[in-house]
Every structure is written in C-alpha cells, then in structure tokens.
N, C-alpha and C positions, 0 to 999 in steps of 0.2 A: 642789300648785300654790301653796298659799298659804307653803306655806315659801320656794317657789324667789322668791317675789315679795321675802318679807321679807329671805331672803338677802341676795338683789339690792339691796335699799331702804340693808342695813345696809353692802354693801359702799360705797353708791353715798355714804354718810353720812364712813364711813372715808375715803375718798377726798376728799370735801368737806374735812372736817377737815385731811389734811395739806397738800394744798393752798391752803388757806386761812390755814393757819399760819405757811408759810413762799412769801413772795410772790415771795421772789427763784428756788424753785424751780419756782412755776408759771408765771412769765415765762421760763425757761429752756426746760421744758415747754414751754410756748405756740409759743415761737421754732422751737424742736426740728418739730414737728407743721407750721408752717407752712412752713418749709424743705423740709421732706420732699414735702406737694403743692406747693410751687413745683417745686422738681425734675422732679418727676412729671409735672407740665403740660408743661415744658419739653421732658422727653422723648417726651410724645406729639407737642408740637407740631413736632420735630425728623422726627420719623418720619413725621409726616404731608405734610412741605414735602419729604422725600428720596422718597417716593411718587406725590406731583401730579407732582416734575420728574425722575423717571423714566420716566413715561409708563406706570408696572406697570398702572394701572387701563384702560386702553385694552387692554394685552395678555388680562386679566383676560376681555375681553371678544371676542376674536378668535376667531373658529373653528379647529378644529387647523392646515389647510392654511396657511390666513395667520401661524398663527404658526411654524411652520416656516419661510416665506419671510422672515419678520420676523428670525429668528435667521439667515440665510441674509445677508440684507444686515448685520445686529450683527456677525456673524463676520468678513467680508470685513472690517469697519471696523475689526476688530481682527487684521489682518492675516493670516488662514488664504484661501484658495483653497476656495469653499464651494460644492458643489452640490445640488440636490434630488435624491432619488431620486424612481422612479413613487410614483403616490400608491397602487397596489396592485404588491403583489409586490415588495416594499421589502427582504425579506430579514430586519426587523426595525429596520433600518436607513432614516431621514430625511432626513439630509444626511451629504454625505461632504467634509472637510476634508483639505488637503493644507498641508504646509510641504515646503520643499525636503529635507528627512530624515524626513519622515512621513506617515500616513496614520490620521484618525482618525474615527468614525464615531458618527452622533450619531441619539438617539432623543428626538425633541420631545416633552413629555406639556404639555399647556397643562390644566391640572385644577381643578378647585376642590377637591380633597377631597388627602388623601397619596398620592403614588405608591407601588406598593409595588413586589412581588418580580418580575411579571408584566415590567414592561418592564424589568428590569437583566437578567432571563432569556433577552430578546431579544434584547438588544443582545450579550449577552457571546458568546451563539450565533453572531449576523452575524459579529464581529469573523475567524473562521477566512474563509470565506464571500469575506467583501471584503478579505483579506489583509491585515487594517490592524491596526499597532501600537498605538494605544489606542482605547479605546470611552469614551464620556459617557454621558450621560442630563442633557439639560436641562428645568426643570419650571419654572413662574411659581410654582409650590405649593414640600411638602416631602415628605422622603420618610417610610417607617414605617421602623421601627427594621430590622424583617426586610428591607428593601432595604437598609440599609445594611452589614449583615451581610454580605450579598450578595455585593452590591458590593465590599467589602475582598476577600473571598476568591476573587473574578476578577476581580478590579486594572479596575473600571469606575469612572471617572470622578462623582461626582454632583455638579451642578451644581445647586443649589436656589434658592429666591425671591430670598433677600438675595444670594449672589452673583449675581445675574442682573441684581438693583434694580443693585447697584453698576458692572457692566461696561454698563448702561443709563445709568447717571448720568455715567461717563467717556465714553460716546460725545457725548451731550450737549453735556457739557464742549467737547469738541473739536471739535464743528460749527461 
C-alpha cells in the first residue's frame, strides 16, 4: 500500500512539474477539460428539455391499458387508422393500424426494464392470425439485444424510447 501511495505522490509531483513548467500547456489543458463539461452539461440539459416536452415521464407512469390508447390517439395523429384490440384475447396483438395498402399490428410494452424476446414472439405470431403485412413492438424502454436479433430475422418493426420521445415531440410540435 505504501508503494501504491508514493507511486501516486511521484506521479502526482511529475505531473505538477510539467504543468507548471509550461503555462501555456496547462491553460490549453484547463480550456480542453472545461469545454469537455460544458458540452456535457449542454448535453444533459438538451436531453432533459426534449423529455419534459415529450411528455415520456407521464408515459413513464401510465398503466399498460392507457398507454395502449395513448399510442392509439399518437398513431391516428400520425396518420394510420388505429384501433384497440380486447384487452384479453389479443392474439398477441394491441392495436391494429390500417393505411389504405396496409395492415399493421402493434404490441404496447410500456416497461421500465428492456423488452426482450417474449413480445417480438408474439407479435411476429399474431402477424399470420390478423393477416397483416407488418408487425411493431412499441416500448417507452429498449429492447435487449436477443429481441433484436429477433426481430431482424421476422421483419418485426421495433419502435424504442427515443423513437417514440421523437414522434412525441413532432406531435407536440403540431398541436
């Protein structure tokens, strides 16, 4: 212990030393270091202003059923034909979306932890079921890597937090 101390004392000396030696590198230093948490702050406090005016912390806090109907009115505003299915005997399937050459069908997970394999399993199942050409999964979360996998290899849709924040923040916009 007592070496790892004087190490430390002799690095901490070495370092004193060239920085003290040469002022214009430690004002570049300095500069460098304060830059770096300015940015940093900037970017939390961007992240933080694009979350209040999405509304994600309200969703955050929704029972699954309302946030089903919550994507149910999103969806409409974004032009699909959106309905609920029962809230038992879904098929696997939450809301069903319509454009005039499609039919696509969507699995809510409103979660606080990662979605995984379990609902891309469902949905990709439903998809024969309710004859419809593409499947989703929209979540307020993200998914684990094994849903994503998934996912690619039955052309299922995933829809995560930040695309969600962002088609939240365009509805917004447009009210």
């Amino acid at each position: 212990m007592e070496d790892f101390i004087n190490g430390f004392g002799m690095g901490f000396d070495l370092l004193w030393s060239i920085l003290s030696a040469e002022p214009k590198l430690t004002a570049l230093i300095l500069l460098f270091i304060g830059s770096m948490v300015l940015v940093a702050f900037i970017v939390n406090m961007v992240r933080e202003y694009r979350l209040k005016k999405s509304g994600m912390l309200d969703v955050d806090e929704m029972p699954g059923r309302k946030f089903e109907e919550y994507l149910q009115v999103l969806l409409r505003s974004r032009g699909y034909k959106a309905s609920l299915t029962p809230e038992t005997g879904d098929y696997g399937a939450d809301l069903i979306l319509s454009t005039q050459k499609k039919k696509i069908i969507v699995q809510a997970k409103r979660y606080k932890k990662n979605v995984g394999i379990k609902a891309v399993q469902e949905i990709a199942s439903a998809k024969s079921h309710y004859r419809a050409e593409e499947c989703w999964v929209i979540t307020n979360s993200f998914f684990t890597q094994a849903a994503k996998n998934l996912a690619l290899s039955n052309k299922v849709r995933l829809i995560d937090r930040n695309e969600l924040m962002g088609w939240m923040i365009n509805q917004n916009k447009s009210a």
